[in-house]
KOLKEFI-130948 format. One record per residue (C-alpha): residue in one letter; chain; x negated, y negated, z. Coordinates in Angstrom, 3 decimals. Layout:
<pts>
<pt resn="a" chain="A" xx="X" yy="Y" zz="Z"/>
...
</pts>
This chain:
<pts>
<pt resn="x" chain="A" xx="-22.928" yy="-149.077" zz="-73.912"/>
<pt resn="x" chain="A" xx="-24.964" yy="-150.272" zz="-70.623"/>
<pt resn="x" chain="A" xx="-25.534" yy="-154.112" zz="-70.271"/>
<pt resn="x" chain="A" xx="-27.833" yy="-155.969" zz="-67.606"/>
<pt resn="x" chain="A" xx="-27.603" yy="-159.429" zz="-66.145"/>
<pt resn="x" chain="A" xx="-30.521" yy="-161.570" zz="-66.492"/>
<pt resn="x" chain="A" xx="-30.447" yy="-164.858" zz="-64.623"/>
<pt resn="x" chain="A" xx="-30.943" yy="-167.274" zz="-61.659"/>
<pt resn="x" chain="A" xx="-29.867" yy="-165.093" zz="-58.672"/>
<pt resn="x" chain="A" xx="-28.557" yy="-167.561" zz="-56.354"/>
<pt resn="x" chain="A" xx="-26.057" yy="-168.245" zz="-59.066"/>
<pt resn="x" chain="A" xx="-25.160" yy="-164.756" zz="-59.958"/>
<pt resn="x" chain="A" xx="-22.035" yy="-164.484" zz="-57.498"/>
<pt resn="x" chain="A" xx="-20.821" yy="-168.324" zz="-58.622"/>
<pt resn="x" chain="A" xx="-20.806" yy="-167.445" zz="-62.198"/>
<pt resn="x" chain="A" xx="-19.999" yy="-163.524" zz="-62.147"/>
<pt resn="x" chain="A" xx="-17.707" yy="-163.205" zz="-59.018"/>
<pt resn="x" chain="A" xx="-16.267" yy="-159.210" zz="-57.811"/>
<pt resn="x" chain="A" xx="-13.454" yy="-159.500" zz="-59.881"/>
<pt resn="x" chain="A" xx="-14.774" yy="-160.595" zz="-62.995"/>
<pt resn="x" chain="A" xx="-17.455" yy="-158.048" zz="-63.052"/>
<pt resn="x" chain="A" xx="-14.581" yy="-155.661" zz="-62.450"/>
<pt resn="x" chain="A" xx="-13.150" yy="-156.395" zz="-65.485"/>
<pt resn="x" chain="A" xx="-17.167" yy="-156.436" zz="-67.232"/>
<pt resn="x" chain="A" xx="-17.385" yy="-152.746" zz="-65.876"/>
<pt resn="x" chain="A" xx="-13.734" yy="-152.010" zz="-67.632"/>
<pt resn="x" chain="A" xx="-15.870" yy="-152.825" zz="-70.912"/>
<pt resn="x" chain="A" xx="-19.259" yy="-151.627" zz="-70.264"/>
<pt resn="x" chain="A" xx="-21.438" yy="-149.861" zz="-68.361"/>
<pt resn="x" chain="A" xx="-22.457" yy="-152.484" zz="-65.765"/>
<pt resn="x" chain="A" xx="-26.251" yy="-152.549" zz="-63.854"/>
<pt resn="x" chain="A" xx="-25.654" yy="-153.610" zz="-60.369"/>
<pt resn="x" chain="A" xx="-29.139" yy="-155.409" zz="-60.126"/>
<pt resn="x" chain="A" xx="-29.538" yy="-158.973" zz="-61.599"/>
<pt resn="x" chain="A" xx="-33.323" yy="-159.131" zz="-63.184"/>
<pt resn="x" chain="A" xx="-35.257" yy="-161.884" zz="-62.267"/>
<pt resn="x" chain="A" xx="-37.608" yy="-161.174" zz="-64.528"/>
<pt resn="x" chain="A" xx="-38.111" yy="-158.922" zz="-67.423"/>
<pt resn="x" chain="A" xx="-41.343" yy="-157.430" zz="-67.170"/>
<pt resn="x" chain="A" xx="-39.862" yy="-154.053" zz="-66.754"/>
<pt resn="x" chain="A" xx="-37.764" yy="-151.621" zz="-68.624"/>
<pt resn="x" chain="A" xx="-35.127" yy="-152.175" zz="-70.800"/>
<pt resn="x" chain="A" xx="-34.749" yy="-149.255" zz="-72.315"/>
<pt resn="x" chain="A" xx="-31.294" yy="-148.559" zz="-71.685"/>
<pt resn="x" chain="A" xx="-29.985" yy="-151.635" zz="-72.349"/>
<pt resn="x" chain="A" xx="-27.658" yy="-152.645" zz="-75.330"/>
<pt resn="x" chain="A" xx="-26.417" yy="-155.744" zz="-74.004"/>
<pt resn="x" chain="A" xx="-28.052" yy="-158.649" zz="-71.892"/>
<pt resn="x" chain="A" xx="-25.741" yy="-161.388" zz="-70.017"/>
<pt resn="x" chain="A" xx="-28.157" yy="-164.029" zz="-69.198"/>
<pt resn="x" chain="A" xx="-27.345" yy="-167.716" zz="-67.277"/>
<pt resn="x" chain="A" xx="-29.511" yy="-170.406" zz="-66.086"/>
<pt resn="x" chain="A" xx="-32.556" yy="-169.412" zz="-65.115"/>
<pt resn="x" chain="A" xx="-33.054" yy="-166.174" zz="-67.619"/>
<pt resn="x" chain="A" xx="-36.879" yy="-165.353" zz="-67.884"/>
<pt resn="x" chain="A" xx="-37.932" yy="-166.218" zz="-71.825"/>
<pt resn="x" chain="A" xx="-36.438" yy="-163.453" zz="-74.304"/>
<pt resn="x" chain="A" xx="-39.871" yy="-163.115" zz="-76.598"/>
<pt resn="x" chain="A" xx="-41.024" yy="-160.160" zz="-78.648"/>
<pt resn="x" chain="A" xx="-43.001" yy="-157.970" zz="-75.716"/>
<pt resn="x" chain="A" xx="-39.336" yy="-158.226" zz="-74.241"/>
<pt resn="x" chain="A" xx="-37.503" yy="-157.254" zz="-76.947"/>
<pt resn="x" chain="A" xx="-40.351" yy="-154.333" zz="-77.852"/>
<pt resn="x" chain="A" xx="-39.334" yy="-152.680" zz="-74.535"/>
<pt resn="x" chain="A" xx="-35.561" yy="-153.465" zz="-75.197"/>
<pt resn="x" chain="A" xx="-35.252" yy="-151.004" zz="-78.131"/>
<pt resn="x" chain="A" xx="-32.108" yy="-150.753" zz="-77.845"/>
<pt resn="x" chain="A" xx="-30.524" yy="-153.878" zz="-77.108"/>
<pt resn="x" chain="A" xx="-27.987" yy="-155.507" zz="-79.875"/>
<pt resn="x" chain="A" xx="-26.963" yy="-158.582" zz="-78.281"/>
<pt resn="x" chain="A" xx="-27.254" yy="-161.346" zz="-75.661"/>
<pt resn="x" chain="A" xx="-24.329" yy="-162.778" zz="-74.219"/>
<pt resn="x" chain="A" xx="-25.367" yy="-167.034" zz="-72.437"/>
<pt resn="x" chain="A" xx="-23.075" yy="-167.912" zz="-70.058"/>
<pt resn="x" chain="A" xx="-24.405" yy="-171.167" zz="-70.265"/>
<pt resn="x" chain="A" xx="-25.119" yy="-173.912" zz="-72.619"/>
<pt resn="x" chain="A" xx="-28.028" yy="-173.830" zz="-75.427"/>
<pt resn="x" chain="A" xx="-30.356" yy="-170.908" zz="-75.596"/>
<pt resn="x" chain="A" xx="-33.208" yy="-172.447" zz="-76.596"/>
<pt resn="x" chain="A" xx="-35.144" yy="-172.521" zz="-73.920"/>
<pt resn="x" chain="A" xx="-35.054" yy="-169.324" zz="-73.298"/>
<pt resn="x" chain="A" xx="-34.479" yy="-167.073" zz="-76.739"/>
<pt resn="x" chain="A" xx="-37.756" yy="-166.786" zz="-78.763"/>
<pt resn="x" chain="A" xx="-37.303" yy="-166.907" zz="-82.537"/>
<pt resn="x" chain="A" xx="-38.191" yy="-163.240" zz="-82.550"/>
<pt resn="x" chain="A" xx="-34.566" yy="-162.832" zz="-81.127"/>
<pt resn="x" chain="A" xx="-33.097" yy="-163.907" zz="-84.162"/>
<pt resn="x" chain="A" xx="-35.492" yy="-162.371" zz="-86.810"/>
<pt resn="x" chain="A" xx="-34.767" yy="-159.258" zz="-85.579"/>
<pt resn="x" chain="A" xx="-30.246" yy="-159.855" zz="-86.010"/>
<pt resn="x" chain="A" xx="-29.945" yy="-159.675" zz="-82.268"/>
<pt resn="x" chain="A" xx="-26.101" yy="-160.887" zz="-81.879"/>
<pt resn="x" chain="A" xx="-26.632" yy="-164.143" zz="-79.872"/>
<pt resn="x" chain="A" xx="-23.631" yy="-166.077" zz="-78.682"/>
<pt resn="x" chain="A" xx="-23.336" yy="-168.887" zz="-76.128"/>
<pt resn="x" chain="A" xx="-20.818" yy="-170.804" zz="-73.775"/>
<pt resn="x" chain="A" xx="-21.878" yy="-173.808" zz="-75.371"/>
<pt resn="x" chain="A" xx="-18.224" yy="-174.676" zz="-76.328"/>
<pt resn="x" chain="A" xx="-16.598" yy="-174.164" zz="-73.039"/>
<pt resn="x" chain="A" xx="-19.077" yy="-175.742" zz="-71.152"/>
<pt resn="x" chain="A" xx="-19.203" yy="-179.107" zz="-73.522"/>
<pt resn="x" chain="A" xx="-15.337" yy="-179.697" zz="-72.200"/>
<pt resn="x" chain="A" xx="-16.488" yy="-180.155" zz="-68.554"/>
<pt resn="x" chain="A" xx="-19.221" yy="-182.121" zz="-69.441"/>
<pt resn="x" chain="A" xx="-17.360" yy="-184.502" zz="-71.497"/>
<pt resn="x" chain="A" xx="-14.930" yy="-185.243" zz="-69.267"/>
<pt resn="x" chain="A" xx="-17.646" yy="-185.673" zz="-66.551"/>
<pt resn="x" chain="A" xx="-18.846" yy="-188.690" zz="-69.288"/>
<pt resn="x" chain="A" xx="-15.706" yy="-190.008" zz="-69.806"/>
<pt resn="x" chain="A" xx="-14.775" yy="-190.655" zz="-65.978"/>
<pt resn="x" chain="A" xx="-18.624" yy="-192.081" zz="-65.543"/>
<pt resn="x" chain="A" xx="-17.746" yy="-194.530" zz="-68.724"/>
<pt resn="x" chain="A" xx="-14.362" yy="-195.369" zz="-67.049"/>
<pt resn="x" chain="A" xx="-16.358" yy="-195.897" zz="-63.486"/>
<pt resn="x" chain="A" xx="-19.234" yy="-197.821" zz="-65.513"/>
<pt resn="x" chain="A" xx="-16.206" yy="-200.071" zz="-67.792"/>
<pt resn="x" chain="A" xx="-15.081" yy="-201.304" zz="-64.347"/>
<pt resn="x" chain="A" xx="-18.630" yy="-202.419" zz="-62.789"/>
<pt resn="x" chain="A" xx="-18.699" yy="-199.644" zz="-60.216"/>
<pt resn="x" chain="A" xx="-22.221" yy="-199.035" zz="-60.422"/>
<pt resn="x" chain="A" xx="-22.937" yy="-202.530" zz="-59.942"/>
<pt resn="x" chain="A" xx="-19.955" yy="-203.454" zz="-57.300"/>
<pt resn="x" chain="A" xx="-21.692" yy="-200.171" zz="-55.655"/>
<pt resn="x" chain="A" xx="-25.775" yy="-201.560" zz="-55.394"/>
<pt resn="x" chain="A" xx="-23.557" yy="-204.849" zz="-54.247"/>
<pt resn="x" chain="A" xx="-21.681" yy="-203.260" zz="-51.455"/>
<pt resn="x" chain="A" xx="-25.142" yy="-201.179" zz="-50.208"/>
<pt resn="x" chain="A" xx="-27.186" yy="-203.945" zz="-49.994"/>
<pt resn="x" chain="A" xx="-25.055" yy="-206.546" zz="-48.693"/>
<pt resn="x" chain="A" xx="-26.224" yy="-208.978" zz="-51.482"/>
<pt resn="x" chain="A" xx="-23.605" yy="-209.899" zz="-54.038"/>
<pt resn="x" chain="A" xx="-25.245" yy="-211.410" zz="-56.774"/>
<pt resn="x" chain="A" xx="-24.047" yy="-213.975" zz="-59.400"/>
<pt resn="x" chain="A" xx="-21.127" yy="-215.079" zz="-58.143"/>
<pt resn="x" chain="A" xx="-20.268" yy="-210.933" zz="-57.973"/>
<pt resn="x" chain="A" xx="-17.461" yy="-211.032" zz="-55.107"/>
<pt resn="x" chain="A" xx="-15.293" yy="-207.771" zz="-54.104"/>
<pt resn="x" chain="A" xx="-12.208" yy="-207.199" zz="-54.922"/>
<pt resn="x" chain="A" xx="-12.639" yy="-210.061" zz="-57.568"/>
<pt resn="x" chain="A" xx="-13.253" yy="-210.352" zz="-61.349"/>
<pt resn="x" chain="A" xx="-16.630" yy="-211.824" zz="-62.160"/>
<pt resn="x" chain="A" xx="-16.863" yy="-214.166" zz="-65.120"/>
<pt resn="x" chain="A" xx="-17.397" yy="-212.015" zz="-68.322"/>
<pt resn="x" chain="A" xx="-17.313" yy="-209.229" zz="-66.506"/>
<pt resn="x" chain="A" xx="-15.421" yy="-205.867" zz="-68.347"/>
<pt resn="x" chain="A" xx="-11.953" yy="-205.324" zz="-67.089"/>
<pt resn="x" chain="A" xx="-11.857" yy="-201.542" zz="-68.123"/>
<pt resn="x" chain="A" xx="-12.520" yy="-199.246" zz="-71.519"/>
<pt resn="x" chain="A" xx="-10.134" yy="-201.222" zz="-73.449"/>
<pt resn="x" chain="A" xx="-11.909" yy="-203.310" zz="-76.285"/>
<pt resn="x" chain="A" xx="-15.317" yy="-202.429" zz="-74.941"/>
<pt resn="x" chain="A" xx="-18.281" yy="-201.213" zz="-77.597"/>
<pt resn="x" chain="A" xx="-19.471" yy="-197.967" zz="-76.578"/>
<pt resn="x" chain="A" xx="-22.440" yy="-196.604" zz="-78.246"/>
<pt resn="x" chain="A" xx="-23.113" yy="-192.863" zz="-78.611"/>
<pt resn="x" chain="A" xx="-26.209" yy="-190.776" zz="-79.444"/>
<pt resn="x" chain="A" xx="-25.733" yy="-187.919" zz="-80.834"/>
<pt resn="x" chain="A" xx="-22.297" yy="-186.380" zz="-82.605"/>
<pt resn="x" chain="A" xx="-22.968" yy="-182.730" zz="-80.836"/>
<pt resn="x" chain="A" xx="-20.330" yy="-180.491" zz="-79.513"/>
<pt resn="x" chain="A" xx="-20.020" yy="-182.936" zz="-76.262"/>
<pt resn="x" chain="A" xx="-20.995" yy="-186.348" zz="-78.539"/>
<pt resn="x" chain="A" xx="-17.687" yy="-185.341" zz="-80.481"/>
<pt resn="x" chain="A" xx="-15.254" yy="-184.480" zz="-77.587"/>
<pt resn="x" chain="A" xx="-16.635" yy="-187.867" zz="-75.414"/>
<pt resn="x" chain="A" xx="-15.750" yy="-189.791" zz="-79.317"/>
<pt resn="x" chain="A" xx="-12.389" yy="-188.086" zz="-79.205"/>
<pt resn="x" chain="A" xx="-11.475" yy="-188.949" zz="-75.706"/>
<pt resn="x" chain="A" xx="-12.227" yy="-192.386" zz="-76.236"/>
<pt resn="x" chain="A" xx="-10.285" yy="-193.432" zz="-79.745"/>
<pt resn="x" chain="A" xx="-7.009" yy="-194.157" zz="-77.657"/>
<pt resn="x" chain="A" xx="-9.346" yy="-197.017" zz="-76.102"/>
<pt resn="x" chain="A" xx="-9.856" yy="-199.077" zz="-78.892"/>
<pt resn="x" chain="A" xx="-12.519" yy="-201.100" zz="-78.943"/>
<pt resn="x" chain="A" xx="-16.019" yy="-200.342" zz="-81.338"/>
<pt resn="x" chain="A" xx="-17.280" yy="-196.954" zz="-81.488"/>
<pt resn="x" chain="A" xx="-21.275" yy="-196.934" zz="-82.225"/>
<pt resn="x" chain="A" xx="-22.549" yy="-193.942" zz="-83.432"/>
<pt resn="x" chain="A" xx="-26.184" yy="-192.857" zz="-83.969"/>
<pt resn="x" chain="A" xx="-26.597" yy="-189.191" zz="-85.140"/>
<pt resn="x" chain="A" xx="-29.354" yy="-188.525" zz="-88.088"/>
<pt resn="x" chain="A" xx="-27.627" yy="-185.439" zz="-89.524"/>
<pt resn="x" chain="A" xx="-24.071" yy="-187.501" zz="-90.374"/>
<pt resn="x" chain="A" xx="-23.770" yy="-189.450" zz="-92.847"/>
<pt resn="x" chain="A" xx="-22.021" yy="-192.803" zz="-93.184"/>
<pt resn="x" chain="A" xx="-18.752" yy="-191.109" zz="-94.583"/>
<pt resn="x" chain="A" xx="-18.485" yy="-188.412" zz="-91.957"/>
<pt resn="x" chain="A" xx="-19.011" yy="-190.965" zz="-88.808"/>
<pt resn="x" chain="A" xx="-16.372" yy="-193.154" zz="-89.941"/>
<pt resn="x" chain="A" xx="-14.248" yy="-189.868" zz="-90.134"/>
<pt resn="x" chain="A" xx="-14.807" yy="-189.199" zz="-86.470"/>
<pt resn="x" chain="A" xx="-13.425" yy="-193.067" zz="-85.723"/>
<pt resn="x" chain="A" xx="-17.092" yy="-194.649" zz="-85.620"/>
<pt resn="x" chain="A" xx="-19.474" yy="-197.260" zz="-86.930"/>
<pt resn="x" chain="A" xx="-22.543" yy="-195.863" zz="-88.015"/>
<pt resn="x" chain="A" xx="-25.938" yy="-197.545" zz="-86.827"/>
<pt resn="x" chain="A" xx="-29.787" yy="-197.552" zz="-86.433"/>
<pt resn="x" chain="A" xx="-30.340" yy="-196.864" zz="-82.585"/>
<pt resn="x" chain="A" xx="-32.229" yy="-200.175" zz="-82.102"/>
<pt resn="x" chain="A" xx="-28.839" yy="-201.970" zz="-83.087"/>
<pt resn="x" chain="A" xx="-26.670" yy="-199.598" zz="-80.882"/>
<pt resn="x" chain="A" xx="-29.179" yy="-200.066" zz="-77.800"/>
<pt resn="x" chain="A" xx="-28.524" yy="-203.945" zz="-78.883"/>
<pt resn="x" chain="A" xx="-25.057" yy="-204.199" zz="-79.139"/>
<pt resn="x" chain="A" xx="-23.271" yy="-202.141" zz="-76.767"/>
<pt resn="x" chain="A" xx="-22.563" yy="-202.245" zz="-72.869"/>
<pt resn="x" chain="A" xx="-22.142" yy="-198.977" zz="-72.468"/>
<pt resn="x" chain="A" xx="-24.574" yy="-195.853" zz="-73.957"/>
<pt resn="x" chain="A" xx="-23.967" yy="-192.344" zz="-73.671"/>
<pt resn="x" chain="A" xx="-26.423" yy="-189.631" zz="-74.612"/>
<pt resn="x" chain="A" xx="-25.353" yy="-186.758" zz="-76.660"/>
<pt resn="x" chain="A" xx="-28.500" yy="-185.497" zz="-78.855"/>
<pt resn="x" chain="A" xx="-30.663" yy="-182.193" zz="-78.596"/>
<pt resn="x" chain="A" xx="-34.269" yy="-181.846" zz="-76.764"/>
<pt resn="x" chain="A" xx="-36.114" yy="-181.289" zz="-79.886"/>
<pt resn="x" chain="A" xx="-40.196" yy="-183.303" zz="-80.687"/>
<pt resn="x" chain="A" xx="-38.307" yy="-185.770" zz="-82.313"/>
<pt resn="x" chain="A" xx="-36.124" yy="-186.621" zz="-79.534"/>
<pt resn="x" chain="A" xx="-38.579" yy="-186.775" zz="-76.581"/>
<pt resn="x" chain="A" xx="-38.451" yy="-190.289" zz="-74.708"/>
<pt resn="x" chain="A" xx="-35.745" yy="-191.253" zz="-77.768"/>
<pt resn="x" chain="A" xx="-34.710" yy="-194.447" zz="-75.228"/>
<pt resn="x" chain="A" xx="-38.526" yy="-195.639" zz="-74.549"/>
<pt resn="x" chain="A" xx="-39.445" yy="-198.738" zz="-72.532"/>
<pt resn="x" chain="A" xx="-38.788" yy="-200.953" zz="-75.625"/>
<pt resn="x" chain="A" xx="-35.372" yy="-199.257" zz="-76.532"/>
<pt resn="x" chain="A" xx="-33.947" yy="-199.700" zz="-72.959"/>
<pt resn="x" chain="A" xx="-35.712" yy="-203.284" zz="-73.018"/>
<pt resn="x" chain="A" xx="-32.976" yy="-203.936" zz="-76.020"/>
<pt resn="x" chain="A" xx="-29.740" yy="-202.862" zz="-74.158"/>
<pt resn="x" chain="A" xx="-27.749" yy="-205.814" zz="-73.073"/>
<pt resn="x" chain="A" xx="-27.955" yy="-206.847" zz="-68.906"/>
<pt resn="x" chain="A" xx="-25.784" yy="-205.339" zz="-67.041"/>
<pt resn="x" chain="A" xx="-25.685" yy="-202.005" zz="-69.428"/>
<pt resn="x" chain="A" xx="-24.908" yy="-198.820" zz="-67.927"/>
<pt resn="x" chain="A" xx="-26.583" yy="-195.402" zz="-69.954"/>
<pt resn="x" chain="A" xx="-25.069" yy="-191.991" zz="-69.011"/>
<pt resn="x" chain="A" xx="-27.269" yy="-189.197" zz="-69.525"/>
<pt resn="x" chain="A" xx="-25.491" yy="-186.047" zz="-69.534"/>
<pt resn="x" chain="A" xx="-27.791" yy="-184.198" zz="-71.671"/>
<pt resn="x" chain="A" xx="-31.101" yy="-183.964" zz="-71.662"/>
<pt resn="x" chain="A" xx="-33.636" yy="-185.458" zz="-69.268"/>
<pt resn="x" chain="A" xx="-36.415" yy="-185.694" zz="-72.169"/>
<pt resn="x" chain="A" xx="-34.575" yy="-188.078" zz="-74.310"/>
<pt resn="x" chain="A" xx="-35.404" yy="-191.043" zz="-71.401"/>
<pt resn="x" chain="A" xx="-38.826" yy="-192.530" zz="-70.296"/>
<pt resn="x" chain="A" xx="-37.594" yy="-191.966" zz="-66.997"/>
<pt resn="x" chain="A" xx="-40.094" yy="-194.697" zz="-65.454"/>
<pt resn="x" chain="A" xx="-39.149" yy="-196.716" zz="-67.530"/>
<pt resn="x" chain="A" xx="-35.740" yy="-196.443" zz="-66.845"/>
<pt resn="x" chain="A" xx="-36.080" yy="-196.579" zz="-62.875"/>
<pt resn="x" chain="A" xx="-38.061" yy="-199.813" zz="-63.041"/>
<pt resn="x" chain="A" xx="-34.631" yy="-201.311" zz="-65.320"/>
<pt resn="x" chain="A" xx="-32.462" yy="-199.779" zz="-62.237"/>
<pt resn="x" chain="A" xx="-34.501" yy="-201.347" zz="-59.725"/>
<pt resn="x" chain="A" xx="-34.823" yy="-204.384" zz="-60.648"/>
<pt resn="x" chain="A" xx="-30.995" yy="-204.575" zz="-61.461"/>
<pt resn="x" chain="A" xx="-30.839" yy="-205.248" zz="-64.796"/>
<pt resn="x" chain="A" xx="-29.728" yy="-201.925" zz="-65.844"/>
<pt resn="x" chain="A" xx="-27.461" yy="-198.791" zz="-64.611"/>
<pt resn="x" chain="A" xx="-27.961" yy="-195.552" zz="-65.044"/>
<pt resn="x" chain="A" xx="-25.787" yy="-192.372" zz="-64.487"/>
<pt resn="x" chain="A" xx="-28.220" yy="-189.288" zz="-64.650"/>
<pt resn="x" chain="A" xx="-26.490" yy="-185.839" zz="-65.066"/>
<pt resn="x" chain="A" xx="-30.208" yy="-184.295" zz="-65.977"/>
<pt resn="x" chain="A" xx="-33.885" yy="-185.780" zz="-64.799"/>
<pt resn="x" chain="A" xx="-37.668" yy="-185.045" zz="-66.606"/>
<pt resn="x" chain="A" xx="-38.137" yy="-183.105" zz="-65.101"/>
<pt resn="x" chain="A" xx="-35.321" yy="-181.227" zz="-63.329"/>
<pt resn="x" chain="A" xx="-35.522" yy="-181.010" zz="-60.150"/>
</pts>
């Protein structure tokens, strides 16, 4: 069996170092070139490892890939990059979509801890010199949250990450805010949440964290109006993707100071 990698070579060595492909070539017959695109033969290969960056898997790729049987991600979603064709034709497709959500959920939790104590605002405050009502460092403003504990946390989207960030912050306390359209009532108040309408989650809590697919229905999901409703001082994490934000809209809330924002993905990426 002879597989191929297909990815972003700058990241080929970072996410498939010597020793690793060693233990690939124990397994399989390894290529030694990483394709950066796949406009060429593929004849001899059964298996493709893709990554970030993998050209579009469509059906003129597959029609010169007669033999291949499955495509290993080492990466997140394969959406963007795995044509419908890929599926129709019982490709095996698998994904480390799993793996990769714990890293990413504890990268939200320690932005919600940072955002529960006021760092992104303390931060602006200590960069510009100018600490604003009453703000002073080292000091508790009035109103201001003391930490996770108690606080209403609002997520969108009950994915693979939406579930782990819900887990991880239970022991907290406080009000859970859900918004997912594929749960029901029943099964968010299993995972430990309220469910809501997004317009009352934007409205209610201090802190938002973004959890839901890029799909049509999704783009700019947090519009100009949506982030108008979060409360002052709100902080939204966005750790997955960039399309779910009017990201304008967003940067003018920043600016002005009214809102914070912790951006783990842009539209577009840079």
């Amino acid at each position: 069996m002879r597989a191929a990698f297909a990815m972003q070579h700058t990241l080929f060595d970072e996410i498939f170092p010597a020793d690793l492909r060693r233990r690939l070539a124990g397994l399989v017959e390894l290529s030694d070139v990483v394709l950066r695109d796949l406009r060429g033969t593929l004849a001899d290969v059964d298996v493709l490892i893709t990554g970030w960056g993998c050209p579009r898997i469509d059906a003129a790729v597959l029609d010169r890939a007669p033999r291949l049987r499955a495509i290993a991600h080492a990466a997140g979603s394969v959406k963007g990059h795995l044509a419908p064709e890929v599926f129709e034709r019982g490709i095996v497709v698998s994904s480390a979509a799993a793996a990769n959500a714990v890293p990413v959920a504890d990268y939200t939790m320690s932005m919600l801890v940072l955002a529960a104590k006021s760092v992104p605002r303390r931060a602006r405050a200590y960069a510009t010199g100018h600490w604003p009502d009453g703000l002073r460092p080292g000091l508790p403003h009035p109103g201001e949250r003391a930490g996770l504990r108690g606080t209403t946390v609002g997520v969108v989207g009950a994915s693979r990450v939406g579930r782990l960030v819900i887990e991880r912050l239970r022991p907290y306390g406080g009000t859970l805010l859900l918004n997912d359209p594929y749960l029901d009532a029943h099964q968010a108040r299993e995972l430990g949440c309220e469910p809501v309408e997004l317009d009352d989650l934007c409205r209610r809590a201090g802190l938002v964290t973004l959890h839901a697919p890029a799909l049509p229905e999704t783009y700019r999901l947090l519009d100009k109006r949506r982030l108008g409703l979060l409360p002052d001082g709100a902080t939204l994490i966005n750790t997955a993707r960039g399309t779910l934000v009017d990201t304008d809209a967003l940067a003018a809330e920043c600016v002005s100071g009214r809102l914070n924002a912790v951006l783990d993905v842009t539209d577009p990426e840079p």
